[in-house]
RONU-668051 format. One line per field, with one value per residue (C-alpha): residue in three letters; z, y, x; residue number from 1. Coordinates in steps of 0.2 Angstrom, whole numbers. Each point is the difference from the previous one (the first is absolute). Layout:
<atoms>
kevo <- (ALA_...)
c3 <- (Z_...)
c2 <- (Y_...)
c1 <- (X_...)
drennu <- (NUM_...)
</atoms>
This chain:
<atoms>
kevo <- (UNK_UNK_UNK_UNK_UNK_UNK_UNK_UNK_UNK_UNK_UNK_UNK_UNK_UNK_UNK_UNK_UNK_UNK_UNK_UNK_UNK_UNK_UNK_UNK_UNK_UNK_UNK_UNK_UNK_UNK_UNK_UNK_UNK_UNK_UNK_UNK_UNK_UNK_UNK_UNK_UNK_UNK_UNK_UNK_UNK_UNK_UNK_UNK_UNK_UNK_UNK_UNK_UNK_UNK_UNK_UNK_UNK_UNK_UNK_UNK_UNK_UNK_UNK_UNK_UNK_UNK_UNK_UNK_UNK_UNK_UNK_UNK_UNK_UNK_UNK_UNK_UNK_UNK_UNK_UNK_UNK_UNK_UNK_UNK_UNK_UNK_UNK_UNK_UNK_UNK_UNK_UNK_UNK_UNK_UNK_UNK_UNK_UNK_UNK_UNK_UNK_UNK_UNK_UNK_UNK_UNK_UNK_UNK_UNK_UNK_UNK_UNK_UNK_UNK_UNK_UNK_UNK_UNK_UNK_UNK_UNK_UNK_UNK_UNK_UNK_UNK_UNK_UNK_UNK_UNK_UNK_UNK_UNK_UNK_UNK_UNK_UNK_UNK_UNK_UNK_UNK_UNK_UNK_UNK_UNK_UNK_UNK_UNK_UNK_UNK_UNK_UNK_UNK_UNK_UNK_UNK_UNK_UNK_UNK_UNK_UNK_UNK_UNK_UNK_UNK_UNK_UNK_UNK_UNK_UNK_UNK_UNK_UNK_UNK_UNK_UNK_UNK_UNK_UNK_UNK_UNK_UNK_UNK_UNK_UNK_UNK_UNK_UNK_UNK_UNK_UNK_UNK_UNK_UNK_UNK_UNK_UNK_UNK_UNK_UNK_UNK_UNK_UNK_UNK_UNK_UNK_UNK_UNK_UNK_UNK_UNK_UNK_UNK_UNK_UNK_UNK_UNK_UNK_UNK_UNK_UNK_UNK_UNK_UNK_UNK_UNK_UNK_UNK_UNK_UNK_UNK_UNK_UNK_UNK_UNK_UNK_UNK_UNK_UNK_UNK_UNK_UNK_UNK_UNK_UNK_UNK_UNK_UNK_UNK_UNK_UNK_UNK_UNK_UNK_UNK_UNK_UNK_UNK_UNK_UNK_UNK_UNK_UNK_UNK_UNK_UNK_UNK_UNK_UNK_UNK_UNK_UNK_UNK_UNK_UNK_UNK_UNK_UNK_UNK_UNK_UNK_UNK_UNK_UNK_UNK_UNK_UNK_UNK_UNK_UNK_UNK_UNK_UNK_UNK_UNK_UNK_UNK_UNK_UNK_UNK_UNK_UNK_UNK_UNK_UNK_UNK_UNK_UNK_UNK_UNK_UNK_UNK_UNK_UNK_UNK_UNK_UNK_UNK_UNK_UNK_UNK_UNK_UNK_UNK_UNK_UNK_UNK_UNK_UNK_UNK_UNK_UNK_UNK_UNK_UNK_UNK_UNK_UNK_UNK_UNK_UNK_UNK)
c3 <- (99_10_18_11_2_14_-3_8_-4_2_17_6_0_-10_-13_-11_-18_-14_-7_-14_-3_-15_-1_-17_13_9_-16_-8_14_-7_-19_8_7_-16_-13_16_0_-20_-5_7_-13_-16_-13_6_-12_13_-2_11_14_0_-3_18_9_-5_6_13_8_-5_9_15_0_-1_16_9_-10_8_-11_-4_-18_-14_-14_-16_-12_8_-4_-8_4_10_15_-2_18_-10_-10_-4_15_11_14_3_12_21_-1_11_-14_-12_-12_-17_-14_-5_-18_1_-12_11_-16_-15_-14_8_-16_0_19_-8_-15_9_-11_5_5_12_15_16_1_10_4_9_0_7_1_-14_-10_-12_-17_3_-12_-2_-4_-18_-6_-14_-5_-14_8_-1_13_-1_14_9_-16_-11_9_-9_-18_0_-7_1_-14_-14_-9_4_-12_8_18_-2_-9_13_12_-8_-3_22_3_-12_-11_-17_0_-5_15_11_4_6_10_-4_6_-13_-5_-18_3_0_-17_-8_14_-4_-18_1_12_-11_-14_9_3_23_6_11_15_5_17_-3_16_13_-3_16_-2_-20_8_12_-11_-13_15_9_-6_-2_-8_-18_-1_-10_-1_5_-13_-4_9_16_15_8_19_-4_-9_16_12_-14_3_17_-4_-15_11_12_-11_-11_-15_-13_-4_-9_-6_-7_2_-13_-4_-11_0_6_15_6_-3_9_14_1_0_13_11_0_-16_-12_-11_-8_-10_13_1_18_8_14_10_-6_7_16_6_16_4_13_-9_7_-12_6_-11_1_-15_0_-15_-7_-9_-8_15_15_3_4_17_3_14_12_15_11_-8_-15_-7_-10_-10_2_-4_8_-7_8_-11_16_5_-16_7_-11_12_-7_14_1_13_10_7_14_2_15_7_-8_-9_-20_-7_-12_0_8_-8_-10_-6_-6)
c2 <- (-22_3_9_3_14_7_8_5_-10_5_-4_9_-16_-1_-11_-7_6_-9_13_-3_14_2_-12_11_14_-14_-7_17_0_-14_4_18_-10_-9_17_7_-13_-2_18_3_-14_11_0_-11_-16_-14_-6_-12_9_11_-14_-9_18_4_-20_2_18_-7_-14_6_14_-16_-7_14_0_-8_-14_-18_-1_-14_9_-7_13_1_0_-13_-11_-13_5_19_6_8_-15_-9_-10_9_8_21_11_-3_-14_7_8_-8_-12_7_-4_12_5_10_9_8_9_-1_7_-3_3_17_1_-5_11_17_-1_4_-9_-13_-3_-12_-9_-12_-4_-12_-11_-12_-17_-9_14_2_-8_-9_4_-7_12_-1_-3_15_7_11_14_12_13_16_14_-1_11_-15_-13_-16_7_-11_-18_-8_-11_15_9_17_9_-4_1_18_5_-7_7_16_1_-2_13_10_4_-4_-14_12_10_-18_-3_-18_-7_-14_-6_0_-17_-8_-12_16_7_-7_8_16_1_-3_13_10_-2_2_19_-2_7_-12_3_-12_-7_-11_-11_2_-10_6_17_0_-9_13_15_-5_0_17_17_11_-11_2_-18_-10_-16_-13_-12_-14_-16_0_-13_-7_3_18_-1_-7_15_11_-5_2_19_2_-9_13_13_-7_-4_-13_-13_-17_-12_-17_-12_5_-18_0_-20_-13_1_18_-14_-13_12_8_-15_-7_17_-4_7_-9_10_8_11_9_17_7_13_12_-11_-15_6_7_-9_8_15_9_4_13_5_13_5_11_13_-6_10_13_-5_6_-5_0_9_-8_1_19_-2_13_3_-14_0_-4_1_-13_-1_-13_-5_-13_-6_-12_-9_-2_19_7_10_7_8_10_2_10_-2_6_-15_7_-13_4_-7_-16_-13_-2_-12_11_15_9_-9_14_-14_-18)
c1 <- (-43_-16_-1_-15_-7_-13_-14_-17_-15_-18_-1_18_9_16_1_13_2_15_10_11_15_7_17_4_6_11_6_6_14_8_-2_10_12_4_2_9_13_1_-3_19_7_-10_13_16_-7_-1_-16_2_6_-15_-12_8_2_-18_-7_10_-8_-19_2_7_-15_-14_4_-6_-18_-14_-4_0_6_6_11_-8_11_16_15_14_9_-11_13_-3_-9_-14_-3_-16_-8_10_-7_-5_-4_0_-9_-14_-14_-12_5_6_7_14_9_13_15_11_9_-12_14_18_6_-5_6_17_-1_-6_-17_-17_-16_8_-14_0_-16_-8_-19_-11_-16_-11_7_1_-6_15_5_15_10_21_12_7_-19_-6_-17_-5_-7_-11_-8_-9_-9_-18_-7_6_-5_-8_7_13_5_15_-3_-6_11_9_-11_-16_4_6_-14_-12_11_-1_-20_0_11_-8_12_12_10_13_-1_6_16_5_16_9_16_15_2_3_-15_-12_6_-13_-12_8_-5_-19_1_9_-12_-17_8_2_17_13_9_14_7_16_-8_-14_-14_-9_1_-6_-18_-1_5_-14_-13_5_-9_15_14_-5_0_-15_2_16_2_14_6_7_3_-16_3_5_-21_-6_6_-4_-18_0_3_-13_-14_3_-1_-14_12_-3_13_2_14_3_14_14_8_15_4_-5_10_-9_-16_6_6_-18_-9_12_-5_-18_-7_-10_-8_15_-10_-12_-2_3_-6_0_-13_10_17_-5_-15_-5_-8_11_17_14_13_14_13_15_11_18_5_-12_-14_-15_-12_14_14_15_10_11_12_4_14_-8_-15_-9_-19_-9_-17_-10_-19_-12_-15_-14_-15_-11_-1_3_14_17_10_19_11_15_11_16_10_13_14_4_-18_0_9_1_14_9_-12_16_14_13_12_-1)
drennu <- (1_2_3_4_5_6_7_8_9_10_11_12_13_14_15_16_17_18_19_20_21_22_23_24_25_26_27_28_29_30_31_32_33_34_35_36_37_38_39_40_41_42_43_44_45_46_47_48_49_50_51_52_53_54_55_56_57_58_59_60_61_62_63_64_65_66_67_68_69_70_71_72_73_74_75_76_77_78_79_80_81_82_83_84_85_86_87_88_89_90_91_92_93_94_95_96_97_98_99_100_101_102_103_104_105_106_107_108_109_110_111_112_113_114_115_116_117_118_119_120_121_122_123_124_125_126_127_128_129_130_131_132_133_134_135_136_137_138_139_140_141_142_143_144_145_146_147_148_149_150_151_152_153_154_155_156_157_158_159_160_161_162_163_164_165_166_167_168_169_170_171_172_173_174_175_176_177_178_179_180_181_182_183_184_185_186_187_188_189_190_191_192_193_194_195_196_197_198_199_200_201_202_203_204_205_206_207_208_209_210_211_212_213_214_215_216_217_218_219_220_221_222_223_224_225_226_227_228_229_230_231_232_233_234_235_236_237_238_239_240_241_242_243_244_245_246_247_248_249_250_251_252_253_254_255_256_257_258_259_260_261_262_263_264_265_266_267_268_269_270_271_272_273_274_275_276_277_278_279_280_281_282_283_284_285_286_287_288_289_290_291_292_293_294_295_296_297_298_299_300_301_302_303_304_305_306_307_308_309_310_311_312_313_314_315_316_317_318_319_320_321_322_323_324_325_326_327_328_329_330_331_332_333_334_335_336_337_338_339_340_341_342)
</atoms>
């Protein structure tokens, strides 16, 4: 969104100037809006419910920010309102595309366990990698002080040992997060046996990229296979934070083949990375804690009120903002944030 501004010139006359604000401090209201709605479903097991309660709140929060916005990562099916090609935002800003994930881990939502996040971010036009849902990658994503150590296509032992000569210290002193899947057993044991230690998250594929980049979460390095949308919003984060990510189509038949030629990609085998998933130079990425995590806390509730944690990032600025913040219920409107019963 640009607005004019005045200011004087030279010879006392006012004179127009663009200013671009940061959307991220807009968009952050609908990724609180989401873990408000969901955070009250954490532990009854409907995944689905939180997934519609949570879609539902986010995109009720968009119609109020000033932008004009395409969802290329949205939501299934087709019909959902948060859908790819569907519209976002007033319709009055600048042009954007938009990937969103109004609950990234509804399973740990459901299930009462940590690290579930809402998480949405923005770029220019036509900037984004579209990516299908039900499309995987192998993965793999590390910090600024690791950046350019890492290749997809190398084996485990050598990408942590480069890993660990730009971080300055032993591959034994790394620790990497993977998510608990049978396909990343294999993954597990060359960890193992270079000597690095493991963390685990059951789901969250959003948060592990982040985690990895973050000072402070005693993350390393993400490593595994995970969906390929949930790799294009992770970019957005780590090219605001100065993170290093890359990822290459994981194709089990010939059907996940077909499929990805079918969406556009030809060289099934190219590596991707962060300037190849997010193209354009002025990202905003906000996310919000739903459950407790090791980079946001998740949503407490109070008698009328409750607080939630939320960061913001944005690559043209350089700026990572952590905003905690009270939300009154009686001075605005959150589906569900108030709900005591199902």
């Amino acid at each position: 969104m640009r607005s004019d501004v005045s200011t004087p010139s030279s010879g006392g006359v006012a004179a127009p100037r663009t200013v671009q604000p940061n959307l991220g401090l807009e968009l952050v209201r609908a990724t609180e809006a989401a873990a408000l709605s969901a955070g009250r479903w954490m532990g009854n097991l409907d995944r689905e419910g939180i997934r519609a309660t949570a879609g539902k709140a986010m995109r009720e929060a968009l119609q109020g920010v000033h932008m004009k916005g395409t969802i290329v990562i949205g939501e299934e099916p087709a019909s959902a309102p948060l859908a790819v090609g569907q519209p976002a935002g007033d319709g009055i800003g600048g042009a954007c595309d938009v990937a969103l994930k109004p609950i990234d881990g509804s399973t740990l939502v459901a299930k009462g366990l940590p690290n579930a996040v809402s998480a949405i971010a923005i770029a220019e036009r036509g900037s984004l990698l579209r990516a299908p849902v039900g499309m995987y990658a192998e993965k793999i994503a590390v910090g600024p002080d690791a950046r350019g150590s890492v290749d997809v296509t190398d084996s485990v032992e050598n990408n942590l040992q480069r890993v660990a000569f730009a971080k300055k210290v032993q591959v034994s002193d790394l620790t990497v997060v993977m998510l608990d899947r049978p396909r990343h057993e294999a993954l597990m044991d060359q960890v193992r046996q270079v000597g690095a230690r493991i963390t685990i998250l059951s789901d969250g594929d959003i948060a592990a990229a982040i985690m990895a980049t973050l000072e402070g979460t005693g993350i390393d390095v993400m490593l595994g296979v995970g969906g390929l949308p949930e790799a294009v919003l992770a970019a957005c984060a780590l090219k605001c934070l100065g993170g290093d990510l890359q990822c290459r189509l994981w194709l089990r038949s010939r059907d996940d083949e077909e499929k990805a030629r079918a969406a556009g990609f030809e060289d099934l085998r190219r590596v991707y990375g962060v300037d190849d998933l997010v193209r354009g130079e002025d990202v905003a990425f906000a996310a919000t804690g739903v459950t407790d995590g090791e980079f946001l806390h998740g949503v407490i509730y109070h008698h009328f009120w409750a607080e939630t944690e939320s960061m913001v990032f944005r690559s043209k600025s350089g700026t990572v903002r952590h905003l905690n913040t009270k939300h009154h219920y009686a001075l605005k409107s959150v589906e569900g944030a108030h709900r005591k019963v199902r």
